[in-house]
VOMARSE-448715 format. One line per 10 residues: number of its first residue (from 1); their letters; for each residue x, y, z of C-alpha. Coordinates in pm, 1 decimal, padded with zeros to 6 digits. Layout:
N
NUM> a> X/Y/Z; ...;
***
This chain:
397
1> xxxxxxxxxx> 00000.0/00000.0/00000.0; 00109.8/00354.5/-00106.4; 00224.5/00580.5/00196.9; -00051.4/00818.5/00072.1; -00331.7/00519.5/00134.0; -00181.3/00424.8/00488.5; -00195.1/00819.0/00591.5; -00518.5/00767.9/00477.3; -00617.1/00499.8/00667.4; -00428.2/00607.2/00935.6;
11> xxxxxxxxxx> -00652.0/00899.4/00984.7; -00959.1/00686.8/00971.2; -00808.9/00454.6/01224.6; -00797.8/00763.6/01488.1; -01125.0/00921.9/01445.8; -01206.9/00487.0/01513.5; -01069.1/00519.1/01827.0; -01247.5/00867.1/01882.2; -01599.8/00740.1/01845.3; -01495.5/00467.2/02098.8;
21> xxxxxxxxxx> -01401.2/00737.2/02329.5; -01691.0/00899.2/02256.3; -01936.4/00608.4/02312.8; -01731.9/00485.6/02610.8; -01983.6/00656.1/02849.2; -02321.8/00611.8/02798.7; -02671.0/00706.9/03008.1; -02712.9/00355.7/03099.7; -02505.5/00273.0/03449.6; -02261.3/00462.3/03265.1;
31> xxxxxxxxxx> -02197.7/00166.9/03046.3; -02075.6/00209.6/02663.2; -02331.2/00325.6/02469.1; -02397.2/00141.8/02073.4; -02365.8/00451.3/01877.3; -02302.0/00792.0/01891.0; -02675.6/00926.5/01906.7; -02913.8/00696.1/01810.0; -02812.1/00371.2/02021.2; -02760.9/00495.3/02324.8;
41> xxxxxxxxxx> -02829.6/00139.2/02534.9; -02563.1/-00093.4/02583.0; -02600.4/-00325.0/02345.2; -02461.5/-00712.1/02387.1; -02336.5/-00834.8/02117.8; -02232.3/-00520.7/01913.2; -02020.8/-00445.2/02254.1; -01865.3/-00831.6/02255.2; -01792.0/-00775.1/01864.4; -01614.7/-00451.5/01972.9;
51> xxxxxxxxxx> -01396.9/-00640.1/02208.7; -01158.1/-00712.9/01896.7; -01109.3/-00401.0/01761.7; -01076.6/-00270.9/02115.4; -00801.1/-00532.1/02211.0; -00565.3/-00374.1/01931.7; -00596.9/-00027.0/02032.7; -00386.1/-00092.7/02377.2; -00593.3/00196.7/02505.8; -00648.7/00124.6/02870.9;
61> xxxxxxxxxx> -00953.0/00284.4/02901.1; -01144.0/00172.2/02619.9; -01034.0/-00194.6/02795.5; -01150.2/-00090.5/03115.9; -01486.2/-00022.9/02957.2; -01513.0/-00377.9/02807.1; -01381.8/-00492.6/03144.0; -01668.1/-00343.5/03335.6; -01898.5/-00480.5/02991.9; -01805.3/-00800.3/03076.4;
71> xxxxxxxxxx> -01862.9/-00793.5/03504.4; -02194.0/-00606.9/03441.7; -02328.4/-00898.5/03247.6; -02148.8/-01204.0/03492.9; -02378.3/-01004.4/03724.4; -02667.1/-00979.2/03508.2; -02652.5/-01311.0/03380.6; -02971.1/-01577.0/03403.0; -02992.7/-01902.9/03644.6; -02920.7/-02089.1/03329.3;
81> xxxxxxxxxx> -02645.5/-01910.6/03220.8; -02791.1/-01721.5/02906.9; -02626.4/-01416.6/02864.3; -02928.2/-01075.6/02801.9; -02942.6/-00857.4/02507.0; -02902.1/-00545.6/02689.5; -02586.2/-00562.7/02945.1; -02749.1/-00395.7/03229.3; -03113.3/-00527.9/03171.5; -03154.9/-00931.5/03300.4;
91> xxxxxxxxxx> -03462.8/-00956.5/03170.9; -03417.8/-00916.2/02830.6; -03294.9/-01252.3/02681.7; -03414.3/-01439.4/02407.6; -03109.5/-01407.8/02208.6; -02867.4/-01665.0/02032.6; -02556.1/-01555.0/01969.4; -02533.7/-01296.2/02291.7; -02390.3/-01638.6/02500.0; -02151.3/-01715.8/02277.8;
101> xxxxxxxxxx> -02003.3/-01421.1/02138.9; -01970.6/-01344.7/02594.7; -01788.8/-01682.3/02618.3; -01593.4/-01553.4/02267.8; -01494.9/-01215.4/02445.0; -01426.5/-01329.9/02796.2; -01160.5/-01569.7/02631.6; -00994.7/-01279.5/02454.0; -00992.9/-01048.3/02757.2; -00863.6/-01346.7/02972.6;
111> xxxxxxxxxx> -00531.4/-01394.8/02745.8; -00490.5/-01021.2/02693.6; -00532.7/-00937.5/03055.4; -00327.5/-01228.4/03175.2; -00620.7/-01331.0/03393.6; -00741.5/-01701.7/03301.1; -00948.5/-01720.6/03600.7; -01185.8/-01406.4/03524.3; -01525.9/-01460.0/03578.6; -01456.6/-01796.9/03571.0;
121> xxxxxxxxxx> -01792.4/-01895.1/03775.6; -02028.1/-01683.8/03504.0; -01789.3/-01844.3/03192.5; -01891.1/-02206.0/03344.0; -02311.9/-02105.5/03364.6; -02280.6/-01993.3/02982.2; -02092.3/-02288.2/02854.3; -02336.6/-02536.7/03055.6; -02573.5/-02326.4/02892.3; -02431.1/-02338.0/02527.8;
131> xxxxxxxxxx> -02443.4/-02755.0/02591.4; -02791.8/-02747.1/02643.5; -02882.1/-02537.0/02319.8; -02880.7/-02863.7/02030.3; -03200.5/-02996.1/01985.6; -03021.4/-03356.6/01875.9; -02784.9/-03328.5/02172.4; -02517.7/-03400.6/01972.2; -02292.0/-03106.8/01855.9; -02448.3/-02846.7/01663.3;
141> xxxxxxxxxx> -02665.8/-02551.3/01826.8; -03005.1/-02410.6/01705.2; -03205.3/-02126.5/01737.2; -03471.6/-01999.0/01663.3; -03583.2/-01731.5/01354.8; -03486.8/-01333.4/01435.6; -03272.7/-01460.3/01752.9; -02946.1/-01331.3/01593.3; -02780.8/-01037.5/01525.7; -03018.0/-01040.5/01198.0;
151> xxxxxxxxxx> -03366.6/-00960.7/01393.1; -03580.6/-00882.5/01133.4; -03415.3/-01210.6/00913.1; -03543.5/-01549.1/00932.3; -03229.8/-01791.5/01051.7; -03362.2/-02124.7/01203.6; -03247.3/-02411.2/01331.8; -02869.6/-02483.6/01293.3; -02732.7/-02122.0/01205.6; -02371.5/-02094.6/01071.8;
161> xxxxxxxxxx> -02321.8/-01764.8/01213.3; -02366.7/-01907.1/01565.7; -02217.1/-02195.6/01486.9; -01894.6/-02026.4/01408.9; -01895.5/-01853.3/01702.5; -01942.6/-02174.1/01970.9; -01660.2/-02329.3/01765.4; -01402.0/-02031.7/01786.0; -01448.3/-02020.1/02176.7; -01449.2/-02374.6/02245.7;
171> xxxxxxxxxx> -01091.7/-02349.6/02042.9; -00984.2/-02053.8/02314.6; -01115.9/-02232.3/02591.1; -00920.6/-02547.1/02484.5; -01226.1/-02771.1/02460.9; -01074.4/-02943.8/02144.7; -01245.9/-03229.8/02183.2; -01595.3/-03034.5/02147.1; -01442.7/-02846.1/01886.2; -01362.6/-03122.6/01685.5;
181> xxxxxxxxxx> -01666.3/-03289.9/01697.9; -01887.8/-02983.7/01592.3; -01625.5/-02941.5/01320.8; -01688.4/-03286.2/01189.5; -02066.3/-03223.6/01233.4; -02073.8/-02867.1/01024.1; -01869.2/-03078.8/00756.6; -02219.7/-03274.5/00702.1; -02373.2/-03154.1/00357.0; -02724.5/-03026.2/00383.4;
191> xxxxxxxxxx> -02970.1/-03261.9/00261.8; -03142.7/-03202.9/-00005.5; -03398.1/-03531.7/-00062.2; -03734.8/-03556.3/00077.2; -03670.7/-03831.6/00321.8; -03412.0/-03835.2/00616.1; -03231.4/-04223.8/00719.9; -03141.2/-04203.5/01110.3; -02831.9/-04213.8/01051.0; -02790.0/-03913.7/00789.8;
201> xxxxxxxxxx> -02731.0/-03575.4/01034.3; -02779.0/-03280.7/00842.0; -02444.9/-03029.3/00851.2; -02369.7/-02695.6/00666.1; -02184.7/-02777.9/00329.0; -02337.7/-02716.0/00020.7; -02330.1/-02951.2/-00274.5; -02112.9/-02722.2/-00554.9; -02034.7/-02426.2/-00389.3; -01766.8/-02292.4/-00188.7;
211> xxxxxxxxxx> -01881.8/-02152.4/00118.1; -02128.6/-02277.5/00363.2; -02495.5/-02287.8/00437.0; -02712.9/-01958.3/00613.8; -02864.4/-02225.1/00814.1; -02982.1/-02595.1/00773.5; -03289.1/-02784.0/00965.1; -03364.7/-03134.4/00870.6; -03506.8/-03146.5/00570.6; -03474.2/-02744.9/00485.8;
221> xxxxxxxxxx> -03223.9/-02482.5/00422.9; -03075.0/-02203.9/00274.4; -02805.9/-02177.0/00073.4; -02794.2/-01760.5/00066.0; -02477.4/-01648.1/00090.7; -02397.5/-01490.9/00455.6; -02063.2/-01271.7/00460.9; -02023.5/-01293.7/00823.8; -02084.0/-01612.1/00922.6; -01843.7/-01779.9/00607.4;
231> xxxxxxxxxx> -01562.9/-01498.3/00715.3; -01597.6/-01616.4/01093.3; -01548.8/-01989.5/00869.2; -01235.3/-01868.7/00736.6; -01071.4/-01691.8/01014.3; -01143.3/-01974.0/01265.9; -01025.5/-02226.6/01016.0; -01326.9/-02457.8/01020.9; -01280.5/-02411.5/00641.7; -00971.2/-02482.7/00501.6;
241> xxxxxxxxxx> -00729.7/-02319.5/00262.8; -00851.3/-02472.1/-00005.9; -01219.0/-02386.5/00034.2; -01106.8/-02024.7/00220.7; -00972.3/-01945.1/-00144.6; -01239.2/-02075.8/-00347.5; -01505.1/-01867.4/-00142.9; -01308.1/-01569.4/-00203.3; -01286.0/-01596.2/-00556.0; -01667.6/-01685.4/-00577.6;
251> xxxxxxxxxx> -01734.6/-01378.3/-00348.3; -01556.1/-01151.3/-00592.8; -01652.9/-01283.8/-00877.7; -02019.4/-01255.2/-00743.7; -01950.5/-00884.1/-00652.1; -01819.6/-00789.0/-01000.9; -02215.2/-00970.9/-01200.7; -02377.2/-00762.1/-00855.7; -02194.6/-00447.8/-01019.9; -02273.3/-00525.2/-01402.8;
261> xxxxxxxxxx> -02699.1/-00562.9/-01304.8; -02689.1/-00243.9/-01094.1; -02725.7/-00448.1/-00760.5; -02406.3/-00300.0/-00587.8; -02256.4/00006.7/-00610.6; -01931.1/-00033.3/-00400.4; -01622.3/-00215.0/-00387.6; -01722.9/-00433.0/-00134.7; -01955.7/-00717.0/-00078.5; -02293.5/-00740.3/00091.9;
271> xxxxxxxxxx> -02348.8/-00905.8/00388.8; -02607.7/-01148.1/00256.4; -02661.2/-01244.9/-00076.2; -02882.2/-01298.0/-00346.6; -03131.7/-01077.9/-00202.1; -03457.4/-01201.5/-00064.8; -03729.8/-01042.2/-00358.8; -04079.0/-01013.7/-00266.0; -04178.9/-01301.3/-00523.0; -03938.4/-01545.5/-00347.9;
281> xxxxxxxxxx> -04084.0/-01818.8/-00106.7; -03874.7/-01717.0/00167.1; -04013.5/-01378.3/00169.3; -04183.0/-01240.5/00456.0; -04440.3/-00931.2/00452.2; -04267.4/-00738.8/00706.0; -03940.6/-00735.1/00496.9; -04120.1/-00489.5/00300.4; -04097.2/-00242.0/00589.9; -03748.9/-00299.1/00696.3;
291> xxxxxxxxxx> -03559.4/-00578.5/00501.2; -03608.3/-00481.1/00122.2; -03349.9/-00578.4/-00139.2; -03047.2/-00457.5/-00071.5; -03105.2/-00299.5/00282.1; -03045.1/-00392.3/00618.0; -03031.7/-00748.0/00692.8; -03147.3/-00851.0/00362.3; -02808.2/-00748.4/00150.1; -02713.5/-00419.0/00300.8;
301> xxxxxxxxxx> -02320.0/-00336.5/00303.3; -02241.0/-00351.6/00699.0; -01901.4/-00178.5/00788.3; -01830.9/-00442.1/01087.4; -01894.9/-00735.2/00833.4; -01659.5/-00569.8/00605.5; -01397.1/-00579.9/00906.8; -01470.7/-00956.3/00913.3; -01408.2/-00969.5/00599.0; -01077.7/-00807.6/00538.4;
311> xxxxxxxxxx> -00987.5/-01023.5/00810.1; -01118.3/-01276.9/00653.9; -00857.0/-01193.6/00351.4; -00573.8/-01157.9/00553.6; -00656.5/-01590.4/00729.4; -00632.0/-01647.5/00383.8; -00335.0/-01499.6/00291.1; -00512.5/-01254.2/00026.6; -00297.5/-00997.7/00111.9; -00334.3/-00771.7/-00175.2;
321> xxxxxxxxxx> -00693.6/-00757.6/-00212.4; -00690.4/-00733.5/00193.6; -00548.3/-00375.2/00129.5; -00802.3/-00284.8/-00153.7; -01111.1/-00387.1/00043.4; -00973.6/-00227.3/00361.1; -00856.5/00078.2/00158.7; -01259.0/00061.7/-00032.6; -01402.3/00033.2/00389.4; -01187.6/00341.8/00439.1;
331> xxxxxxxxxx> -01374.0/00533.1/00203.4; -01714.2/00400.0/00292.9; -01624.5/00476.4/00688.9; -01628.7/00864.0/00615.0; -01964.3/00845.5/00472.2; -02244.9/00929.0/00719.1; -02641.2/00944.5/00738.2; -02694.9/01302.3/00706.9; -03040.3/01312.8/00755.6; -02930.6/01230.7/01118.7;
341> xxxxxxxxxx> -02579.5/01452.3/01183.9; -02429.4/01698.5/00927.7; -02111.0/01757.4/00894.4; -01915.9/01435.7/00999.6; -01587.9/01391.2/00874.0; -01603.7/01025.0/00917.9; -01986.7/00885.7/00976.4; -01872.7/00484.5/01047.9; -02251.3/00430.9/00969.4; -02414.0/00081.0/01086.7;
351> xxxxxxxxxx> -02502.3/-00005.8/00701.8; -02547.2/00143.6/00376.9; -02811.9/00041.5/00085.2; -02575.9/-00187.4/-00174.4; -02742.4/-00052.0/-00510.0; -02549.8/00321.1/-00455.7; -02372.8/00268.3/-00105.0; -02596.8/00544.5/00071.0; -02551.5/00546.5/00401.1; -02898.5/00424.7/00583.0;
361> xxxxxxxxxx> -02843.9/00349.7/00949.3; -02672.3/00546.1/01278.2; -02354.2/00724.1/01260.9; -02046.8/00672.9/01498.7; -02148.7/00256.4/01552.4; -01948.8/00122.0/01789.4; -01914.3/-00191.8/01588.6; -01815.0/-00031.1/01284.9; -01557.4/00165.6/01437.0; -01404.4/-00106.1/01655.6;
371> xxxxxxxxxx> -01382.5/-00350.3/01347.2; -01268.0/-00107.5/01131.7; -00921.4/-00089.4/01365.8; -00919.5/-00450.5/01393.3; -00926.4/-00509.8/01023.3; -00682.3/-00255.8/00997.1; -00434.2/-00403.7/01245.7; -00492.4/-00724.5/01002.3; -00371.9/-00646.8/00705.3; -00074.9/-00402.5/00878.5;
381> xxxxxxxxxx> 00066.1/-00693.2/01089.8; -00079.3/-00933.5/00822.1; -00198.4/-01183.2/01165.4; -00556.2/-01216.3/01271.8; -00493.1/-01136.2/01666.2; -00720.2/-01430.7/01865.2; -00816.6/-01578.5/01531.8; -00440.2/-01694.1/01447.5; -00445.5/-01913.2/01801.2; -00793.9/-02044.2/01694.2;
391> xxxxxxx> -00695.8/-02164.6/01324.1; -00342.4/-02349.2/01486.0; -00571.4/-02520.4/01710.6; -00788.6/-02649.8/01425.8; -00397.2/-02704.5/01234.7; -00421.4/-02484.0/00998.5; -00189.1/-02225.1/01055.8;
***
């Protein structure tokens, strides 16, 4: 990369750490607040994502913050062990990927602060609870439609996203073992036929084509493309180098027939894909208020997925097309919703609309901001910090 682009990104990567500072304090038990303006509760899982870009700053506050994240929801965790939505609120749960992305970040925060022991009581509730969450009792975990980060997109039953997350911290936790055996059960193929033999188990691989399954259920499935759940595949090395560079190509190669019907307007790919279209069966009514083609859940261009993404890139030794799509996210970080706040230099916006990139959801996003260092810290040190411990575990790297 030209020393032009790095001062470039280099200026993007400190107004980053600004809007962390900025969102470090927030109205709720002075917890850090989701966005600049419009989110200002705390958040679960965009705060857990954050913990990566966060971990890469070495700025001791913004650690503390996460620190007192972390204790807040030990404190405010369920019987069970199910981790709520909201840090400070216990009674709103319901979600399935706020447990595991806790038992994800507590295992970073542990080797970074040198404390393996750290809310070691509250890391045992949530990974009795994670055992409990397969509906075969076997490996892989369910959940059920909306209970994601996607809430207003149908992902049921065995989600990959999810998936990818239970298998990265049972890698940090050294639970190989468990690891192993919901790698070997994601490695299924989804079944396609009308009838299912007891002894068939339905995984996440799709029959000709790269990357893996949204989700998978018995007899159903989808086989959309989701950007953050096949980048969590790559950088945790459940898929190998092999497939990690096939997906990539097919991504790209996607991207540029997205481009050439007018369906994407940036350099850098959606984070779901083909779009759900109102005359498809797995349409749903309300998707015409919040999830049309292109937008939000349904195909909109999310900053933090980018991050993924880049990182993504840099598991798979991509280096070079790392530092165009991380040089592209630059550009797209200093866009902002201006309906909302005028004059931003940089708007890290939650999403923008994929046909012309316009920016569509809050400014200053925690998660965009925090990934946006941690993808940058990628392709400068050309490592994966957590991720590279996670993919020599699964003997890749």
């Amino acid at each position: 990369m030209r020393t032009d682009q790095w001062r470039e990104v280099e200026m993007a990567r400190q107004a980053a750490i600004e809007v962390l500072r900025h969102n470090m304090h927030g109205p709720y038990d002075d917890l850090p607040r989701t966005a600049g303006w419009g989110y200002p509760e705390p958040y679960t899982r965009d705060l857990m994502i954050s913990l990566l870009g966060i971990a890469v700053t070495e700025n001791q506050p913004l650690i503390d913050s996460i620190r007192k994240v972390l204790e807040t929801l030990a404190e405010n965790q369920t019987e069970h062990g199910h981790i709520p939505s909201l840090v400070h609120d216990s009674d709103d749960v319901g979600a399935s990927d706020t447990t595991p992305l806790f038992l994800l970040a507590l295992s970073i925060y542990r080797k970074m602060a040198g404390e393996n022991n750290f809310l070691a009581e509250a890391a045992q509730k949530s990974l009795d609870w994670m055992t409990y969450q397969s509906p075969m009792d076997r490996y892989l975990v369910a959940q059920e439609p909306t209970s994601d980060w996607r809430d207003e997109q149908w992902v049921m039953g065995y989600g990959l996203y999810v998936n990818t997350l239970v298998y990265s911290y049972l890698r940090l936790f050294g639970q190989n073992k468990q690891a192993n055996q919901l790698l070997e059960a994601m490695k299924h193929f989804t079944i396609t036929g009308d009838t299912i033999h007891r002894h068939v188990h339905e995984g996440l691989i799709v029959r000709h084509k790269p990357y893996y399954a949204l989700w998978a259920y018995k007899l159903y499935s989808s086989e959309r493309f989701d950007l953050l759940g096949n980048s969590l595949a790559i950088l945790s090395g459940i898929a190998s180098q092999s497939r990690a560079e096939m997906m990539i190509d097919w991504v790209e190669a996607e991207c540029v027939s997205m481009k050439q019907k007018g369906e994407l307007g940036l350099d850098l790919p959606p984070n779901f894909f083909p779009f759900v279209r109102p005359d498809d069966p797995d349409w749903y009514s309300r998707y015409e208020k919040f999830n049309m083609p292109g937008e939000y859940h349904n195909g909109g261009i999310w900053p933090f997925v980018t991050g993924f993404y880049v990182a993504a890139l840099i598991a798979a030794k991509r280096y070079e097309l790392a530092e165009e799509k991380l040089l592209a996210l630059t550009r797209v970080v200093t866009m902002s919703n201006t309906r909302l706040n005028e004059n931003l230099e940089y708007g890290f916006n939650e999403w923008l609309k994929a046909q012309n990139g316009q920016p569509m959801g809050q400014n200053w996003q925690t998660w965009s901001a925090a990934l946006y260092l941690y993808a940058t810290k990628c392709v400068e040190e050309k490592e994966t910090p957590f991720f590279d411990e996670i993919r020599t575990a699964s003997g890749l790297d």
